[in-house]
N, C-alpha and C positions, 0 to 999 in steps of 0.2 A: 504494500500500500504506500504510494506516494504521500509523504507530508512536504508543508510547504512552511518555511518560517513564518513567525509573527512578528510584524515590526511591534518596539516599544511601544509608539502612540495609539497602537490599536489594540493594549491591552483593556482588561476593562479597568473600569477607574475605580473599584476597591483593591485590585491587585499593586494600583498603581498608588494608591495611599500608602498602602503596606512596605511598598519600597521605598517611596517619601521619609516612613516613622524608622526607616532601618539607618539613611544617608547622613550625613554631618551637615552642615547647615551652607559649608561653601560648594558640595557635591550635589546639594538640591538645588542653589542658585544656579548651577552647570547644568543639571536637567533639565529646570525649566528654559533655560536658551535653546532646545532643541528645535522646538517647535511651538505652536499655538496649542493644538491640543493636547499636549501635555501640560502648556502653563495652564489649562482650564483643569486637566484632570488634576494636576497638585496645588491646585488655588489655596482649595480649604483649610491643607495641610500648610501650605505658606504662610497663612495669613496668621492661622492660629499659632506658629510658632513665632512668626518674628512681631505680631501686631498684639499679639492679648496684651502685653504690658507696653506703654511708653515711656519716656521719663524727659521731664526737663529740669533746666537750670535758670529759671524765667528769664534768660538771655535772649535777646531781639531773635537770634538765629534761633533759638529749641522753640522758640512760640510762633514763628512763623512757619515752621516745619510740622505742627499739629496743625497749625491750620491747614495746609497745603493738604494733609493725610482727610481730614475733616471733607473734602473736594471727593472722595471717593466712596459712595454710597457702598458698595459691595466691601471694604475694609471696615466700615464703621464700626460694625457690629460685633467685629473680633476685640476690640478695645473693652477691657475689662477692668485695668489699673491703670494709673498716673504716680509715678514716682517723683519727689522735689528731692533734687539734690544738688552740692555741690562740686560737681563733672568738671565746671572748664572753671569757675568762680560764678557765683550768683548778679543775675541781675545786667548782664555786661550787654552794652547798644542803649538801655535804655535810663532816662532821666527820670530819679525819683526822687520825690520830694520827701520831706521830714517833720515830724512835728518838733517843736525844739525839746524835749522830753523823752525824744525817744522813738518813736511808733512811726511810719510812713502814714503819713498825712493823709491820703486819697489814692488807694491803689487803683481803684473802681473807678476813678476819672481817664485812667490810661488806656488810651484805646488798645493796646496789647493783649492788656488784664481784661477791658473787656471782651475781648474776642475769644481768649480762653473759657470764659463763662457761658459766653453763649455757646460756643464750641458744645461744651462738656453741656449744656443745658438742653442742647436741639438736635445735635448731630451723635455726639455718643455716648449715646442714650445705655448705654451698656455698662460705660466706664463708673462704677460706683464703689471702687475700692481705692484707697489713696495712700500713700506710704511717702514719709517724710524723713530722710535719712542724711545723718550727720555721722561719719568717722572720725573724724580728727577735731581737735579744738576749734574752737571756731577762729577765735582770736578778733581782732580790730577790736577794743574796748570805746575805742570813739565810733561815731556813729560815720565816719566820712564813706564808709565801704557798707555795702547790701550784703549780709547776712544766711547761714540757712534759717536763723530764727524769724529774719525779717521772710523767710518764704513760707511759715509755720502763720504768720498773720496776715498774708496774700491766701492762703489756703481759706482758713476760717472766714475771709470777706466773702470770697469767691461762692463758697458751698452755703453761707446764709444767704450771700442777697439773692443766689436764685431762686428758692432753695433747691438745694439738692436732696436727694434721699442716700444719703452717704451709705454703706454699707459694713463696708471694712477702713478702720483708721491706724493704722502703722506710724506712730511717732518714736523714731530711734534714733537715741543721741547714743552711740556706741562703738567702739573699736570690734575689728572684727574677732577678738578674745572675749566680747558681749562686758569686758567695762567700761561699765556708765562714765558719759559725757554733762555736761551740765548747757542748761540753755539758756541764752541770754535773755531775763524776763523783763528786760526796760525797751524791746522792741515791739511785744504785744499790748495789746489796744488791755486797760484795764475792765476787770469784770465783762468778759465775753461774755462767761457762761450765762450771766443774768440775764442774757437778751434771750426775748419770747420764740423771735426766728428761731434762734440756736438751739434752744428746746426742744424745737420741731422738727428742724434737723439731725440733731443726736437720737429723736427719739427712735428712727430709723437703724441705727447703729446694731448691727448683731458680729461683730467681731473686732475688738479692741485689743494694742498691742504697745505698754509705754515702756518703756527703757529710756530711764535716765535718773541722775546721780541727782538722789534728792536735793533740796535747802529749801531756806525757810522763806526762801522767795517765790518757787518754783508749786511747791505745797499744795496750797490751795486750788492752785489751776489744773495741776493731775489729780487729784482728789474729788474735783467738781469733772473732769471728766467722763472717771468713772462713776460715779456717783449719779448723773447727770441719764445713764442710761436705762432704757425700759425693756428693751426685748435684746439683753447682748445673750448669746450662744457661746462663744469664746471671749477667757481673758488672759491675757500676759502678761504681767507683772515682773521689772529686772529695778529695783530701785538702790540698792548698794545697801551693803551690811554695814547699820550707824543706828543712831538713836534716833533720828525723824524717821528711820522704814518702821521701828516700834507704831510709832506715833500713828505714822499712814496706815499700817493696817490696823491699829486698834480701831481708827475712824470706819477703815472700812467695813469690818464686824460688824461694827455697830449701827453702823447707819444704812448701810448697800443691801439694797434688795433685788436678787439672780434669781427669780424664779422659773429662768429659763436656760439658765446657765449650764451648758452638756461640757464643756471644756474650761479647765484651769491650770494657770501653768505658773509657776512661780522662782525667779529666777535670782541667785544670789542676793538675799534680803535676810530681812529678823522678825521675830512674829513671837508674839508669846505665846503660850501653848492654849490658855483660855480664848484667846483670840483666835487663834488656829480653827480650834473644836467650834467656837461659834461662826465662825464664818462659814464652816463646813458643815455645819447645822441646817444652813441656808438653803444647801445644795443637795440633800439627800435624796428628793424624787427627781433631778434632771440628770446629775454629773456621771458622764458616762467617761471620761477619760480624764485623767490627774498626771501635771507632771513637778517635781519639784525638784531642783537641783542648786545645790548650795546655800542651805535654807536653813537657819541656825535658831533651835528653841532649846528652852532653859534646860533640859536635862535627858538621860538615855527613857527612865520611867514618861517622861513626857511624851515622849514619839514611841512609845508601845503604846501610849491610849487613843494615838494618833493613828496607830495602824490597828487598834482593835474598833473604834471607832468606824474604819474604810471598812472592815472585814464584818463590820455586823448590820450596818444600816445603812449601806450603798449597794442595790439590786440592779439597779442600771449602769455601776462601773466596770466598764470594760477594758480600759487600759492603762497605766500607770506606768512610771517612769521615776524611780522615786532613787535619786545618787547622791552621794556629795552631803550628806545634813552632818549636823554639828550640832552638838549638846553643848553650850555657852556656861553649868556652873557643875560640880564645884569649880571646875577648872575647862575652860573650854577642849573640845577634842573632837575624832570624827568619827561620827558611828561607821560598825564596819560587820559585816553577820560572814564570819568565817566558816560557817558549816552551811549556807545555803545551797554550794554543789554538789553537795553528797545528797540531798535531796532527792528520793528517786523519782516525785512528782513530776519533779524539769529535767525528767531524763526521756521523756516521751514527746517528741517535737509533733506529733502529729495534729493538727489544728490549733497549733498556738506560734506565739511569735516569742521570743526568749532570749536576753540578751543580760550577760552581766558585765556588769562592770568591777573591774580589781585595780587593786593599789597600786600605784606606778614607781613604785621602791623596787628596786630588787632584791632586797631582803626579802620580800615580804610576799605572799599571791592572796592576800587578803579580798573577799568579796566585799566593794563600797558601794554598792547600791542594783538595783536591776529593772531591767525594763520590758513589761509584760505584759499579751493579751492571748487571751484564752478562756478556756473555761472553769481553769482552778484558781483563778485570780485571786477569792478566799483564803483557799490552802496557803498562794503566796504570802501574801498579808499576814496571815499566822504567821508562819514562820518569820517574816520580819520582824514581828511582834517582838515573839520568844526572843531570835538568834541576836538580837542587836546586842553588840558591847561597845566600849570607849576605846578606839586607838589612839 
């Protein structure tokens, strides 16, 4: 029986996806140069990879290149996130003005800023996740240079005046080791949070993400953040191991209402152990995944009632990640459960995910924490309970 070759472009276009998700990103820009119908069969695949996220540096060039992308109905919709960073330096092409205090004066009067908003308000309509990222210091202490913080209050103008229905907010002031940066609070507009827009905008909010190095300037304004929301699903919390993260999560206990809250994750901070249990109190009928890493309460007895607690009145948790904690008295130190391998529970990989983590001494092959989902989730918890000692 005679066969005859297939050209590529006349394979079918799910074969042709599959090859798309296999290539590297310069090897699909190659493909699609072959022909027209190939760039239609790996559109999808194109768009979703290089378009879901964009990002600017509100620089004349990053904001007339969303608009330009804004011109192509059939890209739009792939636009999911908006990244503010500091890439080339913030702010560069464009004249902004100041208030003498601090704050940009009228970001909303710049035809730029406004174009971005309608952009994001009429065209992509999809884009409702926002991430606001700082690595390095910021530096200028005088106001003569544009800031990422001054792009933290171009944000918040942007998503109230229109409003937006924000979705997901990513404010990360952080080195890529996830230590906390601090933000300059004399460039935001005072008492945002108190505006009625902004309420109604936040109340939108089901995924929240702060990392940054508390103070007692900074405080109030992550605090009303969280605080500020009604229906969040996830939260991340990275605020640095001090006496104001006490502070901050004692507030949150006490006042933050998650009744929807499936994900927590809580990143190098301090937390007393009453404030622990009652924050976690909050979350008993929703929290279905828990992650804490670097997360220092008062004693070893205190984080066994932390894990008896997870292990008797969380029926909806499925996943955990729990490394790195620290018992702060008599003497500060690092919980560490050296018999958790011998465990034959976690010798059975079949339907579960299983990961631990050990001591990076080599003295030592100590188990510091593990990360778990399955169906003994329980059993694990127990056993954390029991196995924890002070290294």
């Amino acid at each position: 029986m005679e066969t005859h070759p297939v050209s590529l472009p006349a394979v079918a276009v799910e074969l042709i996806e599959l090859i798309a998700d296999l290539v590297d990103s310069d090897d699909l820009r190659s493909l699609r140069l072959v022909c027209r119908e190939l760039q239609r069969k790996t559109f999808h695949h194109f768009a979703r990879r290089f378009f879901s996220s964009i990002k600017t540096d509100l620089s004349d060039t990053s904001l007339r290149r969303i608009n330009a992308l804004s011109r192509y109905p059939a890209l739009c919709p792939y636009v999911h996130s908006l990244a503010f960073g500091n890439y080339n330096g913030i702010g560069r092409g464009l004249v902004w003005d100041r208030h003498p205090w601090g704050p940009l004066s009228a970001p909303l009067e710049m035809e730029a800023i406004q174009s971005l908003r309608d952009t994001l308000m009429l065209k992509l309509t999809n884009c409702r996740s926002f991430f606001i990222l700082c690595r390095y210091p910021e530096g200028h202490p005088d106001f003569s240079h544009v800031t990422i913080t001054d792009a933290v209050a171009v944000f918040f103008a942007l998503v109230v005046d229109a409003p937006l229905p924000v979705m997901s907010f990513h404010l990360v002031y952080a080195n890529k080791c996830s230590q906390t940066l601090i933000m300059d609070m004399r460039r935001l507009p005072k008492l945002l949070y108190r505006q009625p827009r902004f309420r109604v905008v936040w109340g939108n909010l089901q995924k929240l993400s702060l990392e940054q190095y508390l103070t007692l300037d900074n405080f109030g304004f992550l605090l009303e953040l969280v605080l500020s929301t009604r229906n969040l699903r996830a939260l991340l919390l990275n605020l640095g191991s001090h006496g104001l993260a006490y502070e901050f999560m004692h507030e949150l206990a006490e006042s933050g209402t998650f009744t929807r809250l499936q994900e927590l994750a809580l990143f190098r901070t301090s937390i007393r152990a009453t404030d622990l249990l009652k924050l976690l109190g909050r979350l008993r009928g929703s929290l279905n995944a828990l992650t804490f890493y670097y997360i220092s309460v008062a004693s070893v007895d205190s984080w066994a009632g932390v894990f008896k607690e997870l292990r008797e009145n969380f029926p909806a948790l499925q996943r955990v990640s729990l490394s790195y904690l620290w018992a702060s008295t008599p003497a500060k130190g690092l919980l560490s459960f050296p018999d958790l391998q011998k465990e034959s529970i976690l010798c059975d990989p079949s339907g579960q995910h299983l990961n631990l983590f050990y001591s990076e001494s080599s003295r030592t092959t100590s188990v510091l924490g593990v990360e778990y989902s399955g169906s003994k989730i329980s059993q694990v918890l127990g056993l954390l309970q029991t196995a924890a000692e002070l290294t």
